[in-house]
Backbone as a chain_set.jsonl record, in Angstrom:
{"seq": "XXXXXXXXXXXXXXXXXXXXXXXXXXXXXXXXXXXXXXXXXXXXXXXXXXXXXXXXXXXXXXXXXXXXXXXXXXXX", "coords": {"N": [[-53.561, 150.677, 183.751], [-54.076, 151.471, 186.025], [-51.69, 151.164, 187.428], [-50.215, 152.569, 186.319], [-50.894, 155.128, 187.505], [-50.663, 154.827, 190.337], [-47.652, 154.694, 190.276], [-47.229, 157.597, 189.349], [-48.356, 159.052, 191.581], [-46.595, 158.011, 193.353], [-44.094, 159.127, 192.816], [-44.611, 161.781, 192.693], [-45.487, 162.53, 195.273], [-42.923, 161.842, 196.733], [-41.075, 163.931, 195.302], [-42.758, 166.203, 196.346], [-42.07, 166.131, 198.9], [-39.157, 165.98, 198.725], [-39.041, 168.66, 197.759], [-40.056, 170.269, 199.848], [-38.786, 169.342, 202.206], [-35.807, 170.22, 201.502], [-36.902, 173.256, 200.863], [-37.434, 173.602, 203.918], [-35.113, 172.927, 205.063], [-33.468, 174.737, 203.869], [-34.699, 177.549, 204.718], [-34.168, 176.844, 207.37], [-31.113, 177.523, 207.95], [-30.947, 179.928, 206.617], [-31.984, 181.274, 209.112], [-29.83, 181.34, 211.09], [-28.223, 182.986, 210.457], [-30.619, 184.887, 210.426], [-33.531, 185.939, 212.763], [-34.674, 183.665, 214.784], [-35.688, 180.014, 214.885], [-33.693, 178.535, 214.31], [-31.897, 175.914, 215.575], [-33.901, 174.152, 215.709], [-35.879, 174.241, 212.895], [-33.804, 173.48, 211.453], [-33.145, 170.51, 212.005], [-35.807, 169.936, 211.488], [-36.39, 170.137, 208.811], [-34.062, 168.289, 208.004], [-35.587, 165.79, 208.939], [-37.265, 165.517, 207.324], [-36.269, 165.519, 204.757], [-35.067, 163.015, 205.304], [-36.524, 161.391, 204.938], [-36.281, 160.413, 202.264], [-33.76, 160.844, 201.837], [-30.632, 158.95, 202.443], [-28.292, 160.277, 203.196], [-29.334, 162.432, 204.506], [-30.676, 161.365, 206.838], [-28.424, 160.002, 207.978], [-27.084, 162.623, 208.555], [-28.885, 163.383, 210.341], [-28.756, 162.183, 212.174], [-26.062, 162.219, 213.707], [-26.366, 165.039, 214.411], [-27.987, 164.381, 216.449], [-26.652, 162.296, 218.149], [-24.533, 164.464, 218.945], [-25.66, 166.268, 220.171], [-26.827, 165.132, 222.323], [-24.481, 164.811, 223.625], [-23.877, 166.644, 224.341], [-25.44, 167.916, 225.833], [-25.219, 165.941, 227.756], [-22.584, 166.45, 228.719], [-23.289, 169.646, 230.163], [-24.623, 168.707, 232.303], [-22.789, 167.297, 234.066]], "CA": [[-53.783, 152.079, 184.01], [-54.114, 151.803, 187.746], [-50.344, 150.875, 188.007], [-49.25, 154.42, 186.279], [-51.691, 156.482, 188.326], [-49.675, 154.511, 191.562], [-46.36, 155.014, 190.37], [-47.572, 158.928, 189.024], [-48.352, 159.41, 193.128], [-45.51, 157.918, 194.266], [-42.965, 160.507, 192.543], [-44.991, 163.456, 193.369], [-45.264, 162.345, 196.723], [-41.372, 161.747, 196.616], [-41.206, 165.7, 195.028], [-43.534, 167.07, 197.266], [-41.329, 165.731, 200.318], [-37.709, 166.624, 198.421], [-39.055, 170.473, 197.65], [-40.329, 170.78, 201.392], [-37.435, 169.168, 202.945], [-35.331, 171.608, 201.054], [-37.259, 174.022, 201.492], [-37.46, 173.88, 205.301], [-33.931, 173.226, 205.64], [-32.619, 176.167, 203.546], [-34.69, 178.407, 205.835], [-33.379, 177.025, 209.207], [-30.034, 177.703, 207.379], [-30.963, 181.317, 206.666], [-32.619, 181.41, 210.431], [-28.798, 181.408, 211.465], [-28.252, 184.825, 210.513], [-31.741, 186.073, 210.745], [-33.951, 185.49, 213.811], [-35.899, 181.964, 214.516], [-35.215, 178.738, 215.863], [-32.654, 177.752, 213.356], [-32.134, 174.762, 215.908], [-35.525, 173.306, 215.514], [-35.795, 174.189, 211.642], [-32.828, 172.439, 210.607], [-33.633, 169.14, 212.255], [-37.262, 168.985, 211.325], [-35.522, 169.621, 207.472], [-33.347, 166.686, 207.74], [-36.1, 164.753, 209.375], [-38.492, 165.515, 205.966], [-35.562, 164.855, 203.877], [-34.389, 161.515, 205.516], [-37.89, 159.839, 204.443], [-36.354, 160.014, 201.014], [-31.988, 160.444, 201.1], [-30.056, 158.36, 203.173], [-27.66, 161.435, 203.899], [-30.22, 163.83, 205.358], [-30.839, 160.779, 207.892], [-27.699, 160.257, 208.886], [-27.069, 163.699, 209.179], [-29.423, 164.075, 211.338], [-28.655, 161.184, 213.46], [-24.974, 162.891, 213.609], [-26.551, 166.076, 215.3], [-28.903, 164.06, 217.9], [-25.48, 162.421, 219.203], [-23.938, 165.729, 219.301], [-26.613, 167.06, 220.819], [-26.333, 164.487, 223.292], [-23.31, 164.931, 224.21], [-23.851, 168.485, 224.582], [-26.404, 168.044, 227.131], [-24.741, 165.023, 228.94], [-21.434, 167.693, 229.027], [-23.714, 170.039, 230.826], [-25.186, 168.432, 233.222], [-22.021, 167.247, 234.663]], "C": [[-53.605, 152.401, 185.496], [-52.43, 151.683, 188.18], [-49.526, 152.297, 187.641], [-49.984, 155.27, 187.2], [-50.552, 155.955, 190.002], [-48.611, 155.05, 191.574], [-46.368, 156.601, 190.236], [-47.365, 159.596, 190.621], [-47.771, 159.302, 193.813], [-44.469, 159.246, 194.043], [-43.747, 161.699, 193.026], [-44.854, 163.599, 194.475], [-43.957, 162.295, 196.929], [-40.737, 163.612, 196.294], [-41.435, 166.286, 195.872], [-42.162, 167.207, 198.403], [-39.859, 166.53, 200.416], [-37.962, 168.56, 198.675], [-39.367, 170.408, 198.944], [-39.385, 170.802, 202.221], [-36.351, 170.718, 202.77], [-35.361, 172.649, 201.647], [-37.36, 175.034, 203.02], [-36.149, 174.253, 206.133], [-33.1, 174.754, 205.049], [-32.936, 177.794, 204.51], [-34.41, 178.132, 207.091], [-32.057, 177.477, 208.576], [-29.952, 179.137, 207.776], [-31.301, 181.782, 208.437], [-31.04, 181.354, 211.472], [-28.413, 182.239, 211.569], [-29.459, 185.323, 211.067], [-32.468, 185.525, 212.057], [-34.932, 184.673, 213.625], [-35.161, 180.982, 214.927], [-34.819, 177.85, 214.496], [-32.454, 176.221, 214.318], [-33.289, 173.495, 216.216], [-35.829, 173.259, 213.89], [-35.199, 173.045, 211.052], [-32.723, 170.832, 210.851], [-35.01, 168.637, 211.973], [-37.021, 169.139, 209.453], [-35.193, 168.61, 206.98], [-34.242, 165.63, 207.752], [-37.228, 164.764, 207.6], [-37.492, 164.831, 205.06], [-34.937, 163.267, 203.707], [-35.761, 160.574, 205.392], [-37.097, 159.556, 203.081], [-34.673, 159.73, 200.342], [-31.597, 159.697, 202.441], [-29.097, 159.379, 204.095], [-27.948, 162.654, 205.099], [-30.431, 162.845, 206.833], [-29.892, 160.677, 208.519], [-26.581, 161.111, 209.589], [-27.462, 164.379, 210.694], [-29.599, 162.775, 212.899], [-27.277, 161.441, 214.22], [-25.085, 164.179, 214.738], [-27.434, 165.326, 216.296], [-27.922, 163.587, 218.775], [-24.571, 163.953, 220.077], [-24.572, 166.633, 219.727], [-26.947, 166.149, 222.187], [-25.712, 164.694, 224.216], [-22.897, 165.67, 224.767], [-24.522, 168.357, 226.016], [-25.417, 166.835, 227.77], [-23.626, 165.802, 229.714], [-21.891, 168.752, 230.506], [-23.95, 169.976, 231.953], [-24.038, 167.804, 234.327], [-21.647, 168.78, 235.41]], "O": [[-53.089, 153.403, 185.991], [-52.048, 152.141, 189.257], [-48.652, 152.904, 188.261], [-49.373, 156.254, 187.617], [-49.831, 156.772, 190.574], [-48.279, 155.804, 192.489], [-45.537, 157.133, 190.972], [-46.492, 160.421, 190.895], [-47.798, 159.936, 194.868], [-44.162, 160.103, 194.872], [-43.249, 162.503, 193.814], [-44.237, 164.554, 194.946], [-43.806, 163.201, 197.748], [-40.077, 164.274, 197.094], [-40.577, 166.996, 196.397], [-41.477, 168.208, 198.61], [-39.398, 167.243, 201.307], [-37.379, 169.378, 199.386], [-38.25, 170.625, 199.414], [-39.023, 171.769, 202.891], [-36.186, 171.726, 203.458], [-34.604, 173.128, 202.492], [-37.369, 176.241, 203.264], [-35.902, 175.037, 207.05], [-32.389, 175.547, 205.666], [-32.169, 178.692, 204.859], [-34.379, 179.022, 207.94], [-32.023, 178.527, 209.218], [-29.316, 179.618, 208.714], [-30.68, 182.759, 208.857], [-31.243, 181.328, 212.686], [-28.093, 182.634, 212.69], [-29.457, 186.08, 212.038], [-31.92, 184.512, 212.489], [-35.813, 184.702, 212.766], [-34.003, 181.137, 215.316], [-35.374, 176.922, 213.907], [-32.916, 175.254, 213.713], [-33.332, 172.392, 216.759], [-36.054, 172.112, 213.503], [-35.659, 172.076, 210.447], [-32.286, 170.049, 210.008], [-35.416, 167.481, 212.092], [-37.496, 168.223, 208.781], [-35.615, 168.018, 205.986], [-34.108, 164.666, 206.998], [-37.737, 163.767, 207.089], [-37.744, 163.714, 204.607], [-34.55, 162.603, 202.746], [-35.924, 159.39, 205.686], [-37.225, 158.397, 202.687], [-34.26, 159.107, 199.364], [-32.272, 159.884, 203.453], [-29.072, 159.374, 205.326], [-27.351, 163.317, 205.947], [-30.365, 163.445, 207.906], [-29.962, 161.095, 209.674], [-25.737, 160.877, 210.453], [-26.999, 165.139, 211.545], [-30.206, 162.654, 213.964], [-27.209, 160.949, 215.346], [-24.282, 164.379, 215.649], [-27.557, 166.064, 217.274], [-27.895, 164.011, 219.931], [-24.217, 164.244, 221.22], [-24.168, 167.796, 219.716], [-27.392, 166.798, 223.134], [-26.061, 164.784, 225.393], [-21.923, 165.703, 225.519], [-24.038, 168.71, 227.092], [-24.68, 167.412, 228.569], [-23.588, 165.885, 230.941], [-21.253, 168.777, 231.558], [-23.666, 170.871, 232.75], [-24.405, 167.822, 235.502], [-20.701, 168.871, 236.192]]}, "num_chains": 1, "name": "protein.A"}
């Protein structure tokens, strides 16, 4: 019994994380058009989503170079 109540908590917990991720990222998305810190949204998105897809991580390891690069650009 104790081993379904574990595995029961793991998927929800796994759910919980997917719908939030989601969630968070579809509104930095929208926060593109409308006003808000679409560049803070959409990386703390990815960062919820990359506990659980591989894609959302190295998505978002994709924009920290290129966000890098951006600033190293600059500062020259």
């Amino acid at each position: 019994m104790n081993g379904v109540f574990v595995a029961t908590f793991k998927q929800a917990k796994r759910l919980i994380a997917i719908v939030v991720g989601f969630t968070v990222l579809l509104v930095g998305v929208a926060m593109i058009a409308l006003p808000g810190p679409a560049f803070i949204v959409i990386p703390l998105g990815l960062a919820i989503l990359g506990t659980e897809f591989v894609w959302a991580r190295n998505l978002l390891k994709k924009m920290k170079e290129k966000i890098r690069e951006a600033t190293n650009s600059v500062k020259l």
